[in-house]
N, C-alpha and C positions, 0 to 999 in steps of 0.2 A: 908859232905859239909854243912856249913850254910848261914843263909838267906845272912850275909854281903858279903858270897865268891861267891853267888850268881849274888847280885846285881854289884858285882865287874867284874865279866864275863860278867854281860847284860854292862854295861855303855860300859865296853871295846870292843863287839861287835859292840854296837849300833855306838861305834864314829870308831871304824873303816868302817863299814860301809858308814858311813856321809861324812868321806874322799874322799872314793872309788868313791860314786857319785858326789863329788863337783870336783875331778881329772876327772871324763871322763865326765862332763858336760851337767848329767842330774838332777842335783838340779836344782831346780826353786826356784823363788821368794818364799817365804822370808828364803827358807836355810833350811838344815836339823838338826839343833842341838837344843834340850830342846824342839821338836815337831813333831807332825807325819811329814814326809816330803812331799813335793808337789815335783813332777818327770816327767820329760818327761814321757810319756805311759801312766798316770796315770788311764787316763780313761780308754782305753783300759783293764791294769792289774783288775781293781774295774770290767768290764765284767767279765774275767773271775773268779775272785774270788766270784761271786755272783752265778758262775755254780757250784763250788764245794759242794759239798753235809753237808760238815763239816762247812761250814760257812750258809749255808739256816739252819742249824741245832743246832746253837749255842745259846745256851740262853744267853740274856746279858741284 
């Protein structure tokens, strides 16, 4: 597989995804497409993602 078959799987995820939340109506303002998305639960999920050991541990 290369990078383009890659990128091609991530968009096609990324916008089915962005579907999925704009159908069950936990997009928020201003929408999930060309951005991270803003979500009902956000805060919430950003808790527990800050417990995972893999994200305190991530260089970036």
């Amino acid at each position: 597989m290369d990078i383009k078959e890659i990128k091609q799987i991530k968009k096609a995820l990324r916008d089915k995804i962005g579907r999925k939340m704009e159908e069950t109506k936990v997009a928020m303002f201003p929408g999930v497409f060309k951005r991270i998305p803003n979500f009902v639960g956000i805060a919430e999920a950003t808790r527990h993602l800050n417990e995972l050991s893999e994200w305190r541990n991530a260089k970036i």
